[in-house]
PLY file of the C-alpha trace (Angstrom):
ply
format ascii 1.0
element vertex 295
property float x
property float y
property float z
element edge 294
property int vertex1
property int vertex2
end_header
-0.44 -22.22 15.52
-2.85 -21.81 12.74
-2.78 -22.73 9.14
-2.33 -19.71 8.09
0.84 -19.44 10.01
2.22 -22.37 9.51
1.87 -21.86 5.74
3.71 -18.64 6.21
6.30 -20.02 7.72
7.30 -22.25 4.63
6.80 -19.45 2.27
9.37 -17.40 4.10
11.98 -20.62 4.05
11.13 -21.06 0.56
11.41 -17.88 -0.32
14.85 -17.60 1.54
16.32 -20.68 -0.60
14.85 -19.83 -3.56
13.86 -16.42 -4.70
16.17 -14.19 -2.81
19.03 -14.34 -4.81
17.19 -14.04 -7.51
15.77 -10.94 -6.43
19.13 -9.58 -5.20
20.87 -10.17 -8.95
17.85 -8.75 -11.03
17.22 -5.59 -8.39
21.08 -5.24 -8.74
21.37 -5.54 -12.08
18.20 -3.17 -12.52
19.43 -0.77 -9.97
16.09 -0.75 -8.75
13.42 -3.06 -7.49
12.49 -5.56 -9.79
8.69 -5.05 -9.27
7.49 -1.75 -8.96
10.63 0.14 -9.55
9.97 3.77 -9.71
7.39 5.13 -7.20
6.44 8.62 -5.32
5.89 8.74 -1.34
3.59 10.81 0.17
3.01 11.39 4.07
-0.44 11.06 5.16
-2.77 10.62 8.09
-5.47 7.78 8.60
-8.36 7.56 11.19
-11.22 5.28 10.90
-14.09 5.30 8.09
-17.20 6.23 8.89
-19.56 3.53 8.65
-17.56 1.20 10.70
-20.08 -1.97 11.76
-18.24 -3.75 14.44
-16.36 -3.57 17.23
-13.12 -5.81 15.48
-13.23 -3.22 12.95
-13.02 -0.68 14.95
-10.93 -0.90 17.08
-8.55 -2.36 14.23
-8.85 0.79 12.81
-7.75 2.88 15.67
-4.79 0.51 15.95
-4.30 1.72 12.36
-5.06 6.17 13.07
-2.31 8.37 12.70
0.51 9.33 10.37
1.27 7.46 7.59
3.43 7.03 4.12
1.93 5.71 1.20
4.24 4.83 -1.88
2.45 5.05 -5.15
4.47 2.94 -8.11
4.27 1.34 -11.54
4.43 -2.52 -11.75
7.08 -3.61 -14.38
8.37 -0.25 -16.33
10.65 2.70 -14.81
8.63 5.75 -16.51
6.24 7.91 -14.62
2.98 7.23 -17.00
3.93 9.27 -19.88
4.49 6.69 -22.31
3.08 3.19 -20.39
-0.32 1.90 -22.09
-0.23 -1.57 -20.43
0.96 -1.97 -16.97
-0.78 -3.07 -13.46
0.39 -0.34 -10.62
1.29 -0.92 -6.85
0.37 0.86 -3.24
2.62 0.32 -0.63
1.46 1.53 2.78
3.23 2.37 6.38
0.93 3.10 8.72
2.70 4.12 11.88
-0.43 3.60 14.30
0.55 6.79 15.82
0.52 10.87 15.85
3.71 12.34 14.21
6.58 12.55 14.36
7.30 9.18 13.12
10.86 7.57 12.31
11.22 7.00 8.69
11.60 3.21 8.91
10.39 2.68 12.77
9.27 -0.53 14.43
6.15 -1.24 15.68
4.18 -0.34 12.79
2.17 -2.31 9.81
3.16 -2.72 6.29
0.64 -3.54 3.17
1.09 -4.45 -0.46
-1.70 -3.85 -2.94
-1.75 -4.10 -6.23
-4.16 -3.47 -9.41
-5.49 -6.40 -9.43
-7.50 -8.41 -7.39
-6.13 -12.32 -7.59
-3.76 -14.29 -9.89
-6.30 -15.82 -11.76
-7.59 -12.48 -12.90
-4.38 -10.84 -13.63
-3.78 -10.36 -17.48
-7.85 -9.04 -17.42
-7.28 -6.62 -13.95
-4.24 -5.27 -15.60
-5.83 -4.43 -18.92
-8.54 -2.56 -17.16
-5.96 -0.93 -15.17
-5.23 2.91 -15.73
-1.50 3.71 -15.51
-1.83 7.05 -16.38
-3.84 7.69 -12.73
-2.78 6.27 -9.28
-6.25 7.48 -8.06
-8.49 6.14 -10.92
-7.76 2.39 -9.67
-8.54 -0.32 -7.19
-6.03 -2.20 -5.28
-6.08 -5.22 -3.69
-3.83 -7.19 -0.82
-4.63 -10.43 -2.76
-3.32 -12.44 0.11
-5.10 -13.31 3.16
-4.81 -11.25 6.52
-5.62 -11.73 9.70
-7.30 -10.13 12.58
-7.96 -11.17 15.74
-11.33 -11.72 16.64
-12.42 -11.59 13.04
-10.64 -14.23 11.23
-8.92 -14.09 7.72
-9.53 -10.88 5.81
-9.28 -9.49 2.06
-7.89 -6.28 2.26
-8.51 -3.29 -0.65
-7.72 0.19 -1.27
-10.09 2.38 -3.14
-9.29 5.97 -4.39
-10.87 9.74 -4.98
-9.40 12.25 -6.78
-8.58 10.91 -10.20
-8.78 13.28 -13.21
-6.33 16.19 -12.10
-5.19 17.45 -14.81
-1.51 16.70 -14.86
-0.14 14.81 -17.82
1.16 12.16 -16.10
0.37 10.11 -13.16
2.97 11.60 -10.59
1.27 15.06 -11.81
-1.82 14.73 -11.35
-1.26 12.65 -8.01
0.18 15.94 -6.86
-2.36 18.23 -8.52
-5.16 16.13 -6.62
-2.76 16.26 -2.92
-2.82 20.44 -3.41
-6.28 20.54 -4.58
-7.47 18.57 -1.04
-9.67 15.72 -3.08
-6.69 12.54 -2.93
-7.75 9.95 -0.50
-7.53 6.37 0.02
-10.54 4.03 1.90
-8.79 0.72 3.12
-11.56 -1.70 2.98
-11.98 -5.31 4.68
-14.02 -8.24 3.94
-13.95 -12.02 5.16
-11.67 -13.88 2.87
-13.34 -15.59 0.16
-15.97 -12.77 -0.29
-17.29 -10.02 -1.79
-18.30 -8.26 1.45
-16.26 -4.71 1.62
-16.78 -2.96 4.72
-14.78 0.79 5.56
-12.22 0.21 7.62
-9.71 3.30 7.41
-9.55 6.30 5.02
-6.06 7.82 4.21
-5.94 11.49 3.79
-2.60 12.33 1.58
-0.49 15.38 2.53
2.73 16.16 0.92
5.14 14.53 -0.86
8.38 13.08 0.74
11.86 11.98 -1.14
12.18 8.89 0.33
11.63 6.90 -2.39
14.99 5.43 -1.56
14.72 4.96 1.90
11.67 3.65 2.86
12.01 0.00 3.02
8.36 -1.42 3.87
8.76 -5.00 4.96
5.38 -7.71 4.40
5.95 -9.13 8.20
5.42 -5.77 9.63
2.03 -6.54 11.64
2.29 -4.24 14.35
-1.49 -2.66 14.02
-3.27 -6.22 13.87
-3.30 -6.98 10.82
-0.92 -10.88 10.35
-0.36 -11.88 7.21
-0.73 -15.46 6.67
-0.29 -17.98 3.99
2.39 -19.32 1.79
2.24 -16.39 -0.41
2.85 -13.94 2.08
5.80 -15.68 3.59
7.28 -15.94 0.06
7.95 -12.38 -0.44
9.91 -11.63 2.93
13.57 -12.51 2.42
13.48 -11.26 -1.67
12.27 -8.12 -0.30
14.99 -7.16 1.61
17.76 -9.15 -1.02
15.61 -5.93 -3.25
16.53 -3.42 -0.80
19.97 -4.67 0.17
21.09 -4.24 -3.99
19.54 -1.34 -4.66
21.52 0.19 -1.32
24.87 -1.57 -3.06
24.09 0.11 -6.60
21.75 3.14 -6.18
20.84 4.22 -9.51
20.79 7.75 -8.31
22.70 9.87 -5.92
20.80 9.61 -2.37
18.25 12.12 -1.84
16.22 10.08 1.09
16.54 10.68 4.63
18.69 8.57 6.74
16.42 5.95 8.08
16.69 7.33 11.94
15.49 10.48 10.74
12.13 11.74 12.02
9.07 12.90 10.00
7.00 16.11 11.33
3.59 14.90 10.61
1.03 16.75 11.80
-1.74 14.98 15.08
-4.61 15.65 13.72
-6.60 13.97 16.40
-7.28 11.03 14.11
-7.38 8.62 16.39
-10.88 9.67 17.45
-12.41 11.24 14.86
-15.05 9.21 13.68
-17.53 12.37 12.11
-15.81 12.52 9.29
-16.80 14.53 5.62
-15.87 11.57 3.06
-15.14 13.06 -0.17
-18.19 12.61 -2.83
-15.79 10.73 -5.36
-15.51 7.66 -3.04
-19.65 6.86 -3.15
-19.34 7.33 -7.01
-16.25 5.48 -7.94
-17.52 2.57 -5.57
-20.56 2.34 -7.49
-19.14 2.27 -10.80
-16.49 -0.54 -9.07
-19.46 -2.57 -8.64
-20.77 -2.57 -12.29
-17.32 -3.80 -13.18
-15.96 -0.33 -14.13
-12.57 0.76 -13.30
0 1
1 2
2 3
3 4
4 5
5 6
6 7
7 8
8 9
9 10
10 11
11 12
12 13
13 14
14 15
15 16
16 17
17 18
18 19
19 20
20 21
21 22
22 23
23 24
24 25
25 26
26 27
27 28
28 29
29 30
30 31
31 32
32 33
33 34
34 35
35 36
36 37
37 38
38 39
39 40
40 41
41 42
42 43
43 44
44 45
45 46
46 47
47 48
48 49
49 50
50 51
51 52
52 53
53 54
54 55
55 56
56 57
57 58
58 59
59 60
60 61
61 62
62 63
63 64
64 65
65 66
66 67
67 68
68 69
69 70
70 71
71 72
72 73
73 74
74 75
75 76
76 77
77 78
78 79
79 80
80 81
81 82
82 83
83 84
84 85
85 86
86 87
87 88
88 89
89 90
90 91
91 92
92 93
93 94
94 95
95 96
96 97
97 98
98 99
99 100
100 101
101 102
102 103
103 104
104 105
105 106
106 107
107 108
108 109
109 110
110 111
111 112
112 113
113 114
114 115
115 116
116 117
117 118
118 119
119 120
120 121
121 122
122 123
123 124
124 125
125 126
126 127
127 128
128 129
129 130
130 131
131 132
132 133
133 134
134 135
135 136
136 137
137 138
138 139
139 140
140 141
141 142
142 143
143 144
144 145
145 146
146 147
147 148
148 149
149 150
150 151
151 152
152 153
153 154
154 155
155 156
156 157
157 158
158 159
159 160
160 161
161 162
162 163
163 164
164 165
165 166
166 167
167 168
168 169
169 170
170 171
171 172
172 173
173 174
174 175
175 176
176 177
177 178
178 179
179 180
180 181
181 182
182 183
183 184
184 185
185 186
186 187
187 188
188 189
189 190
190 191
191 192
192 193
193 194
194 195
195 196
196 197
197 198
198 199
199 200
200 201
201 202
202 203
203 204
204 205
205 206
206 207
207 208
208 209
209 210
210 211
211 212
212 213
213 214
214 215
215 216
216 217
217 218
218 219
219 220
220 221
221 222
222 223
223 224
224 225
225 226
226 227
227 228
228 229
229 230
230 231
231 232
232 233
233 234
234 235
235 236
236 237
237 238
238 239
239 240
240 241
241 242
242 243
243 244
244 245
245 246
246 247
247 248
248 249
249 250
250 251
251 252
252 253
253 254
254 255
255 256
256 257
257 258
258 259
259 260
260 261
261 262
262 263
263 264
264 265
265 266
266 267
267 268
268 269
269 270
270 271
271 272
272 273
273 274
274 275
275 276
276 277
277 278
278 279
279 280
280 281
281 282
282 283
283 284
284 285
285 286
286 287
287 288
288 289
289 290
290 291
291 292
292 293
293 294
């Protein structure tokens, strides 16, 4: 056993003695999560970038082609971007590793957590540069190590096209950009401990979904490849579902979601080999302007 795993391991024991009751009374008290409360869910379908330089990558990201939900949320406050000036923002993704139709919460597939920013260290300055007012004018970042076979430990970040719809607030002009065809996400991978970004999936976003209270992504959900390791990762398991379990105790609306055996209709797009893909412009743009330190 590795490191890594081992290190995981302890997180998830300390994280079951210490932090999940915590978690449980706040996200109960909050009737909500305690980070990233209030989100929007969107199905989607991924394939592989184009680009992709080696054979780990990709064949990691066929494991990774097919449908897929993608949760888009604020970091600390409940409102929808109308009124928050300050706050960092969240992606959750499930990707189901499959063509639809997918179960709502099935096994088998892989979980990640991003956020907007891209380490600890760099938090208070990654959240002031964040824009809350746009889900698509940010980068996001796993901040904790990954791990892919054949490859090693990985950095894993999401960047975004379609920012600037013209909604007036984030959850509108996430939608304006889905019905306008220009929202995607690239899912990018780099050895851990460096700079290195190489494409490894993009994320095509399709309609929106209420299953904002249903979907329950979990961080040991590894079932494309991708491990998370580390002490960090492990951390987060058991206060994730103490979240879930309170906010299924005290909803703090009536349930819309789906029940969690119900199946989505996503469209098979053939994803899994499509490789000839058109990338939308915005992504070689924004990526530049990334690397000067902008956005």
């Amino acid at each position: 056993m590795s490191r890594g795993r081992i290190y995981y391991g302890l997180g998830v024991f300390f994280g079951l003695v210490l932090l999940s009751w915590v978690f449980f009374l706040l996200s109960f008290l909050r009737r909500a999560r305690f980070f990233h409360p209030t989100g929007v869910v969107y199905t989607a379908t991924a394939y592989p970038a184009p680009g992709l330089a080696s054979v780990v990558g990709m064949e990691a990201a066929e494991r990774l082609s097919g449908c897929a939900l993608v949760r888009f949320s604020g970091g600390i406050f409940k409102q929808h971007g109308t009124a928050v000036r300050t706050d960092s923002l969240g992606l959750g993704v499930r990707f189901h590793g499959k063509p639809g139709p997918c179960a709502t919460n099935e096994r088998g597939g892989q979980d990640l957590f991003l956020v907007s920013f891209h380490s600890f260290g760099a938090i208070a300055h990654d959240i002031k540069a964040t824009n809350p007012g746009d889900y698509l004018a940010n980068t996001y970042w796993a901040i904790t190590p990954y791990e892919v076979k054949g490859f090693g430990q990985v950095s894993l970040r999401i960047t975004a096209s379609g920012s600037g719809a013209p909604g007036s607030s984030r959850d509108e002009r996430l939608e304006d950009a889905v019905q306008a065809g220009t929202a995607s996400l690239r899912l990018e991978m780099a050895p851990w401990g460096t700079n290195d970004y190489q494409p490894l999936a993009d994320v095509r976003l399709e309609s929106r979904v209420e299953l904002e209270d249903e979907l329950r992504l979990t961080p040991h959900a590894a079932g494309c490849g991708l491990r998370p390791i580390g002490f960090l990762q492990g951390l987060r398991v058991f206060p994730y579902a103490a979240s879930h379990l309170a906010r299924r105790l005290r909803p703090e609306t009536p349930r819309r979601a789906l029940r969690p055996g119900t199946r989505l209709t996503l469209p098979d797009s053939g994803a899994s080999h499509r490789t000839n893909v058109n990338v939308p412009p915005a992504f070689s743009s924004r990526n530049e302007a990334r690397e000067r330190g902008v956005g």
